[in-house]
C-alpha positions as CSV (number, residue, x, y, z in Angstrom):
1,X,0.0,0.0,0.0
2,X,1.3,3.7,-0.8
3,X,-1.1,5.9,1.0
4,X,-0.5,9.7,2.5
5,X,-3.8,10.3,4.8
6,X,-3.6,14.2,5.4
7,X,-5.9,17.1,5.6
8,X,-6.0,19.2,2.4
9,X,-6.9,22.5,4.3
10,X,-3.2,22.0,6.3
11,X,-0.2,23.9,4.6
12,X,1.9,21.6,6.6
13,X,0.5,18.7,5.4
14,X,0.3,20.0,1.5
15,X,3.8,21.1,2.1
16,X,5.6,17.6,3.0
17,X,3.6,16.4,0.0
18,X,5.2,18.9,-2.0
19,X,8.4,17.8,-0.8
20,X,7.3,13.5,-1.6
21,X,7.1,14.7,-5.1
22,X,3.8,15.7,-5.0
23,X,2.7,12.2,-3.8
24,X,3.7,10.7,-6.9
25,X,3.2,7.2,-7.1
26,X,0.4,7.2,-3.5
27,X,-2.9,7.3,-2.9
28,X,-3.9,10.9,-1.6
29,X,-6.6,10.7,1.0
30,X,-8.4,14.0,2.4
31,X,-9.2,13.0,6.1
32,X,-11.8,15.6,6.5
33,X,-13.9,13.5,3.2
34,X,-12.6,10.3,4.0
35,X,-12.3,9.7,7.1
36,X,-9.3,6.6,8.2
37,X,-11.1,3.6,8.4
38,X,-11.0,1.2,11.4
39,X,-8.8,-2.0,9.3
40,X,-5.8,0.4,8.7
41,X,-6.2,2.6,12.0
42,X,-5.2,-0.8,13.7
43,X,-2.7,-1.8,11.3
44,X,-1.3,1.7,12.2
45,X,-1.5,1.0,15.6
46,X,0.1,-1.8,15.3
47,X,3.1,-0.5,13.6
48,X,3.4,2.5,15.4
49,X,3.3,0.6,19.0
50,X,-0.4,2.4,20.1
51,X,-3.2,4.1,19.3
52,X,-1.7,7.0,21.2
53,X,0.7,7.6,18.9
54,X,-1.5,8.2,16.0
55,X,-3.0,10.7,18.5
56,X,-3.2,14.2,18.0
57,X,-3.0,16.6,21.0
58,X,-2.6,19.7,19.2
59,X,-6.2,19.3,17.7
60,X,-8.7,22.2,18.9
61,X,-10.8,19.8,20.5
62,X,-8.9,18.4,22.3
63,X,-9.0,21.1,24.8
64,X,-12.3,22.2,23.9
65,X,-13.7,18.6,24.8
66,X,-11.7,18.9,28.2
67,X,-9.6,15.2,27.0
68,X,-6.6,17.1,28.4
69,X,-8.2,16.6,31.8
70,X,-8.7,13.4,31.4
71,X,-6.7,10.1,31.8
72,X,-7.7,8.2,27.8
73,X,-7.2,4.3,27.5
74,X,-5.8,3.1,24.1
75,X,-9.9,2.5,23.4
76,X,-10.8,5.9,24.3
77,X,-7.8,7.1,21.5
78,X,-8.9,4.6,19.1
79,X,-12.7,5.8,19.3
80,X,-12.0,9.5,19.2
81,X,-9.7,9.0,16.0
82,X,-12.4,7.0,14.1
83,X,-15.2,9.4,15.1
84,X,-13.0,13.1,14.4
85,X,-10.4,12.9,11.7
86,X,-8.9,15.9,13.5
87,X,-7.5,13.4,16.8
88,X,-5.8,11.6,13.9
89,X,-1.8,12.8,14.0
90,X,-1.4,14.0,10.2
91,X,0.3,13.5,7.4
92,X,0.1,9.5,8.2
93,X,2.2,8.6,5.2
94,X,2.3,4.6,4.3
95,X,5.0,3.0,1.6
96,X,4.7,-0.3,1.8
97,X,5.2,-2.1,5.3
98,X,6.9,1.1,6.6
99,X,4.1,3.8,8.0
100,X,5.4,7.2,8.6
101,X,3.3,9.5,11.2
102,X,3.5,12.7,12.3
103,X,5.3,16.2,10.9
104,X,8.6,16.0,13.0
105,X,11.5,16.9,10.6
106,X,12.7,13.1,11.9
107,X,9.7,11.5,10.6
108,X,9.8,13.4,7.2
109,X,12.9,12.4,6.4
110,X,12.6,9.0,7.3
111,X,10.0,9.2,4.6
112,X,12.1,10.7,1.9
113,X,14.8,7.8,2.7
114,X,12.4,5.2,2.4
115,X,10.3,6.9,-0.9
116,X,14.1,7.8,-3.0
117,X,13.4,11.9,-2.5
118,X,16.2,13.9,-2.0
């Protein structure tokens, strides 16, 4: 599978595309029209070590929800991702058996390696 799951209204997102060659070669999916479905959130999970670190806490609602108060269980972050694509860390970027999550600088260029972009 060669998959990038982002959010099209994120500049971050459209700009570590930009930098994959425009996604040449993957499946593009908007989360906000097509939201992850439950098979490949838990082959995610799976890869990444938890549901937790598909998790994202810099979402608005996250604090506006009051989660931040609260102690989740790997469940609670596995429910909240399938129901609001924002809780889902973004771009999710997947080439082959390696899954790349997240918009550190690390993760990016662990992506480039493993796609051939320089």
């Amino acid at each position: 599978m060669k998959k990038i799951f982002h959010l099209k209204s994120c500049n971050t997102c459209q700009r570590i595309i930009s930098e994959l060659n425009g996604g040449a070669g993957f499946e593009l999916q908007n989360i906000k029209e097509k939201h992850i479905d439950a098979k490949t959130l838990d082959m995610l999970a799976k890869k990444a070590g938890s549901y937790e670190a598909l998790f994202n806490r810099r979402a608005t609602k996250y604090r506006s929800l009051g989660l931040n108060e609260q102690t989740l269980s790997e469940a609670d972050y596995r429910r909240l991702i399938l129901e609001e694509y924002t809780f889902l860390k973004r771009p999710v970027i997947i080439n082959g058996t390696e899954a790349f999550i997240g918009n550190s600088k690390k993760e990016v260029e662990a992506a480039k390696i493993s796609i051939g972009v320089s």
